[in-house]
C-alpha positions as CSV (number, residue, x, y, z in Angstrom):
1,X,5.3,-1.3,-20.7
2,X,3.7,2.0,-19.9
3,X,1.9,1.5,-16.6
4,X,0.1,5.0,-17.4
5,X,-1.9,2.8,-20.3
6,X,-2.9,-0.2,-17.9
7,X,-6.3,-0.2,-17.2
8,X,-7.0,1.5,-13.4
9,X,-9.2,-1.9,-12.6
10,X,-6.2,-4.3,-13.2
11,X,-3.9,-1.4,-11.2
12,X,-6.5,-1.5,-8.4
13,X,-7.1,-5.2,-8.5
14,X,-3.1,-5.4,-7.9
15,X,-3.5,-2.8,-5.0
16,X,-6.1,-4.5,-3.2
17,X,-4.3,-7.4,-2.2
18,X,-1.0,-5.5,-1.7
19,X,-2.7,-3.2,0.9
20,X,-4.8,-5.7,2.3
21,X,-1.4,-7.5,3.1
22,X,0.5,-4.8,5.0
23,X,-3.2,-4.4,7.0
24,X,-2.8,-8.2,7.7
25,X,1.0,-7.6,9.1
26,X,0.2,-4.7,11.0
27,X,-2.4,-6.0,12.8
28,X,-0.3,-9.5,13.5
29,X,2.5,-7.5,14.8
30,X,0.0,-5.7,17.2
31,X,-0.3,-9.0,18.8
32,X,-3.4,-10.2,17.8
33,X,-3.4,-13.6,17.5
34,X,-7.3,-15.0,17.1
35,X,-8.0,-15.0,13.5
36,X,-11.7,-14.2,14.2
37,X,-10.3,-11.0,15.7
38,X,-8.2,-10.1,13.0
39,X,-10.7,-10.6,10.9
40,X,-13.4,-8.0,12.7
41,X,-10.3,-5.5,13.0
42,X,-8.9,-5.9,9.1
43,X,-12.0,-4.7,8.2
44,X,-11.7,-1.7,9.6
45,X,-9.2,-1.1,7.0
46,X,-9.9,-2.7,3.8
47,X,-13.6,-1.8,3.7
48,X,-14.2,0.7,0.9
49,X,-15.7,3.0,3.3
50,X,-12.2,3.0,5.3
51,X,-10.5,3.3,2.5
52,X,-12.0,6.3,0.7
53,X,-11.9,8.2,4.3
54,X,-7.9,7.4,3.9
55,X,-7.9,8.5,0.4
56,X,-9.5,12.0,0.8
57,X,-7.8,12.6,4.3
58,X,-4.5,12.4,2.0
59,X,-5.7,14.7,-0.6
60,X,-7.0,17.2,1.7
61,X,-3.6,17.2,3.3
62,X,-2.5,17.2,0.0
63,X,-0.2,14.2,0.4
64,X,0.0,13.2,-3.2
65,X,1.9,14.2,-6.2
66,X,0.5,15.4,-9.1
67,X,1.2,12.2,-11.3
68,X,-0.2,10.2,-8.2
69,X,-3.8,12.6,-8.3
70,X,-3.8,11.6,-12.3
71,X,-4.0,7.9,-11.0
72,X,-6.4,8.3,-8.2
73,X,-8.8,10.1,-10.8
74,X,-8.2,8.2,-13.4
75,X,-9.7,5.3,-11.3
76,X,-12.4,7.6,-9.7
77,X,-13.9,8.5,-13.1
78,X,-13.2,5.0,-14.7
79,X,-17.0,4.2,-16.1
80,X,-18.5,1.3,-14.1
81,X,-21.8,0.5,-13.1
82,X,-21.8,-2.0,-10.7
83,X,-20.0,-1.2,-7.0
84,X,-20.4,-3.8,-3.6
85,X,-24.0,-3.3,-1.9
86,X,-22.1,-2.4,1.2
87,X,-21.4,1.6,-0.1
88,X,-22.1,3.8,-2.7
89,X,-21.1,4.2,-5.8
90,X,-19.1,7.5,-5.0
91,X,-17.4,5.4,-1.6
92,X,-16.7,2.7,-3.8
93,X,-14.5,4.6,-6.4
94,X,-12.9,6.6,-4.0
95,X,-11.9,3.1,-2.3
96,X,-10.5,1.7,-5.4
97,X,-8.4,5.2,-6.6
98,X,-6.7,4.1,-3.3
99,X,-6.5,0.7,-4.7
100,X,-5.2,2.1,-8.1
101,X,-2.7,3.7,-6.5
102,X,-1.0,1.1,-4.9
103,X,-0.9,-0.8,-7.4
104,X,0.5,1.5,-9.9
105,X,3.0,2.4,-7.2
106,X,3.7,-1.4,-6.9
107,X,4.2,-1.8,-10.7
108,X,6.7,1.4,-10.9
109,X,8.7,-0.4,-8.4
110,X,8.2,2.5,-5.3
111,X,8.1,0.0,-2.6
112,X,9.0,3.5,-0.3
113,X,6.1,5.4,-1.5
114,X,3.7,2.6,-0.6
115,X,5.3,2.4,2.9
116,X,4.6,6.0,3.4
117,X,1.9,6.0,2.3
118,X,0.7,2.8,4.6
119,X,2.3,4.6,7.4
120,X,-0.1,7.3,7.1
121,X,-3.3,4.8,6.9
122,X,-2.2,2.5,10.0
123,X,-1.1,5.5,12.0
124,X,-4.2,7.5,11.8
């Protein structure tokens, strides 16, 4: 299987829930230990807002490979009309080229990668 072919929603829909799980680890191993509260605080993190100020803090530090930028914008320009009434439509596909990239990471079996490149979101 090429993972270059699958479509970016599927990769992203995979990414999601990977990095919404490290953001649920992290915050656990930070101690808190009221769900309410690790609710409020997750969010922080997995909104799309959050996550497209990650995503463009790592290509302006120019953190990403090339073949990592083709997935990112492969997901930024995929054609969609519908986007969360929570952010914009240009937030929103920022948030999931993040999303995309994780997963595609994920299904090329870098574990590393995606721990670098959480490390760089939860240490910000």
């Amino acid at each position: 299987m090429n993972v270059m072919e699958v479509n970016v929603l599927v990769l992203a829909y995979l990414g999601d829930t990977i990095y919404e799980n490290y953001v649920r680890k992290y915050l656990i191993q930070k101690g808190i230990g009221n769900v309410n509260d690790l609710q409020k605080e997750a969010v922080s993190y997995v909104s799309a807002s959050a996550q497209a100020k990650y995503l463009t803090s790592m290509m302006e530090k120019e953190l990403l490979s090339e073949e990592e930028m083709d997935v990112v914008k492969r997901a930024r320009n995929y054609k969609t009309t519908s986007h969360p009434k929570s952010c914009d439509i240009l937030t929103y596909k920022y948030a999931t080229g993040l999303e995309a990239l994780i997963g595609y990471l994920d299904m090329i079996g870098n574990q590393e990668r995606i721990n670098e490149i959480m490390h760089f979101i939860l240490s910000d």
